[in-house]
N, C-alpha and C positions, 0 to 999 in steps of 0.2 A: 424338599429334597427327597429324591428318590433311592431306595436302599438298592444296591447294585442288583443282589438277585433278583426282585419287581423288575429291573431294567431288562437284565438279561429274558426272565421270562415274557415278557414284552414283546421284544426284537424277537426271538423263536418264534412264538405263535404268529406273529406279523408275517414272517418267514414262510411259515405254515401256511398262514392262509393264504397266501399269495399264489405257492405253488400251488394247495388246491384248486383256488379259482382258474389259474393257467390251465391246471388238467381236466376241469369241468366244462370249461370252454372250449377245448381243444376237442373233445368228446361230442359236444351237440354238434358241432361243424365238420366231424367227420361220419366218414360212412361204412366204418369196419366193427360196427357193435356184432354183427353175427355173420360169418363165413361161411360159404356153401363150398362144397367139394364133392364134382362129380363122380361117381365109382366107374363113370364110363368116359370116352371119350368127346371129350364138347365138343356140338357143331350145332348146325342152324334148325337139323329136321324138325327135333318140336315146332320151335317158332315159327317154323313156314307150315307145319298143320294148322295152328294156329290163324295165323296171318301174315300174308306174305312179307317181307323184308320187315319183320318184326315188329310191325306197324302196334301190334295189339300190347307188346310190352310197352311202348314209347311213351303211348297216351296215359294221362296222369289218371283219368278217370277209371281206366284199366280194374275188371273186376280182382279182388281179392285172390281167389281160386288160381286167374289164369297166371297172374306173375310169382306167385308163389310157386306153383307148377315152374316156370321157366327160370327162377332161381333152382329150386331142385335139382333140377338137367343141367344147367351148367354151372360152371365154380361162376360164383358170384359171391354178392357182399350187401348186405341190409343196414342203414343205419335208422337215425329217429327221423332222419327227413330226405334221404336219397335211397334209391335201389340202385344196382350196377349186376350186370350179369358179363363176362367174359363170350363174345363170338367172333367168328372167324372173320378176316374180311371178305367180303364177294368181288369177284369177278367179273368182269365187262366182256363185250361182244369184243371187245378189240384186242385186251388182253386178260391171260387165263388167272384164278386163283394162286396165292404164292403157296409157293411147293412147301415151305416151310411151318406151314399150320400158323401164320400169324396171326395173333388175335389181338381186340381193341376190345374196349372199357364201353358198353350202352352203359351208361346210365340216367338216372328220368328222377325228379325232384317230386316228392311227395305235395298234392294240394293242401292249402290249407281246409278246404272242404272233405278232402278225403281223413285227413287226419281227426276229425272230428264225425264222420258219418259213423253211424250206428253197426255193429260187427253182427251177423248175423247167425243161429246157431248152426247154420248149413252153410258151411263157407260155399260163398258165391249164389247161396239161394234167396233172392230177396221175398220170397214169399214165407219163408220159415223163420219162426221166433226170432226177437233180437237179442244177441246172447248179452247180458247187461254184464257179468264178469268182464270179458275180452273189450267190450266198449268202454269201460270206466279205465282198465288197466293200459289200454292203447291212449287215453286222454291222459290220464297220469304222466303218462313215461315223458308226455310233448311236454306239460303244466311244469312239471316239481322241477327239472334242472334248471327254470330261468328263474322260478321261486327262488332256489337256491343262490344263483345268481346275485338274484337282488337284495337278498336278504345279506349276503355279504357285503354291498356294494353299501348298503344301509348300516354295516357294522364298520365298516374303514370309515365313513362320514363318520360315528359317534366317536371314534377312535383320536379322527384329529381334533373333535373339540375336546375332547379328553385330556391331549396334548397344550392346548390351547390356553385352557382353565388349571394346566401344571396339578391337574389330579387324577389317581386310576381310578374312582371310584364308577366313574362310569363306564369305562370299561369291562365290567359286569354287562353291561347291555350288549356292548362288542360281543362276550361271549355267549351271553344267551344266543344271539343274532345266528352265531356262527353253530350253536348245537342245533338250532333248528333246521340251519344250511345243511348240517351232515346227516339228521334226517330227514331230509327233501331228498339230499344225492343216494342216499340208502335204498328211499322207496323208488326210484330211477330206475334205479339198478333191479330191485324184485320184481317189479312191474312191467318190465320190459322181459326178464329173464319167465317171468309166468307166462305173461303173453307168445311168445317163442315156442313155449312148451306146448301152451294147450291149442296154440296153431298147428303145430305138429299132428297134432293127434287127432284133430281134424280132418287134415288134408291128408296124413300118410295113407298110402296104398300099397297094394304088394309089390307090384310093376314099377314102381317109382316111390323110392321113403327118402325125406330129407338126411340131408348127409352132411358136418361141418360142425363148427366149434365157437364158443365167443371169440371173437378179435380184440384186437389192441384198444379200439375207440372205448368199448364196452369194461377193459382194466383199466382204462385212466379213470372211468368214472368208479371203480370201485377202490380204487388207490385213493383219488380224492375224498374219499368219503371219511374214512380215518382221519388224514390232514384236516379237517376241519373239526371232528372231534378233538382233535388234542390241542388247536389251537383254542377252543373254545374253553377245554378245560386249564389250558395256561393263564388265560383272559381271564378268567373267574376267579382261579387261585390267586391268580396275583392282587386285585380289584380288594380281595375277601380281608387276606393277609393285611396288606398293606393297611387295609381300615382298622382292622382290629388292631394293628400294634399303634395306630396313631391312637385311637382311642384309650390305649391302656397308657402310652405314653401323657396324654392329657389329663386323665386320671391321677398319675401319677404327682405333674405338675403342678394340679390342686393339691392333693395331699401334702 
């Protein structure tokens, strides 16, 4: 028999993690971890110095340096596995540009070879050292949320056989499970937020410095990261508690 309050903390943390995992998920599949905001007016000139009809942003292979430059220049949006940048639409021989500045969504899906290629200390120089900071912390940020993922996915499995054998004690595993989920979603979040930074500092110029803010993708992942501490610490306490009074209760029965 289970003492209501174990029940209740139970159900909460279940709760908990649930929403976590939703906002951890909802997070790697979006592409609003970081927001760019032009200080000028976006249009196509960069990208046609570049490469015409913006051929050179599209390709996934696309160096480091040039897309980073063309998120700069116009409002755009960087997630863990998509770029998007805001550009106008063009024009045809038959009929002209719309008067209205309407703009559409490029966006271009990260390779899984690019996500893993070495960051180099001269963005865009493949002749200059490899920076191993920016390479480990850009590996990170892909790695720890599906870690996270799983590790959760691993703790709802211990959870029903917990259910199953009508005991919390294992339930303790649920929670360890879920404190390690919330430091995987943790280091996500720095390791992305480091990486961001010391891109910056990299690539800023005086002619062009990056410009924007984290996005909404990048707070689910920092919102989920609590939710799954606090389910983990419900999971635990409960697990702990409930042993210890059966214990002292058994005790008692001998006596």
């Amino acid at each position: 028999m289970v003492d209501n309050r174990f029940a209740t903390a139970l159900v909460i943390g279940s709760v908990l993690a649930l929403i976590s995992a939703v906002y951890i998920a909802a997070a790697i599949g979006t592409d609003h971890w970081y927001e760019y905001r032009s200080l000028s007016e976006p249009n196509d000139t960069y990208l046609h110095s570049i490469a015409p009809a913006s051929e050179e942003f599209k390709t996934e292979d696309v160096d480091e340096y040039m897309y980073s430059r063309a998120l700069y220049r116009h409002n755009g949006t960087i997630g863990l596995w998509r770029r998007c940048i805001r550009v106008s639409h063009e024009g045809h021989w038959f009929k002209p540009p719309p008067q209205d500045g309407e703009q559409g969504a490029l966006c271009v899906s990260f390779s899984l070879k690019d996500q893993f290629t070495p960051k180099y200390t001269q963005i865009g120089n493949h002749n200059s050292g490899i920076d191993y900071v920016r390479t480990y912390l850009s590996r990170c940020q892909i790695l720890l949320p599906f870690i996270s993922l799983g590790l959760m996915c691993f703790g709802a499995l211990i959870g029903l056989c917990a259910c199953s054998c009508h005991t919390l004690y294992p339930a303790i595993g649920t929670g360890v499970l879920h404190l390690l989920a919330g430091a995987c979603t943790l280091g996500t979040v720095a390791c992305f937020a480091a990486n961001v930074e010391l891109l910056h500092v990299k690539t800023r110029v005086p002619e062009l410095s990056p410009n924007g803010d984290y996005g909404w993708s990048f707070c689910l992942a920092c919102v989920s990261a609590p939710l799954q501490l606090m389910a983990a610490a419900l999971f635990i306490w409960a697990a702990r508690t409930d042993r210890t009074e059966y214990s002292r209760m058994k005790m008692y029965r001998v006596a």
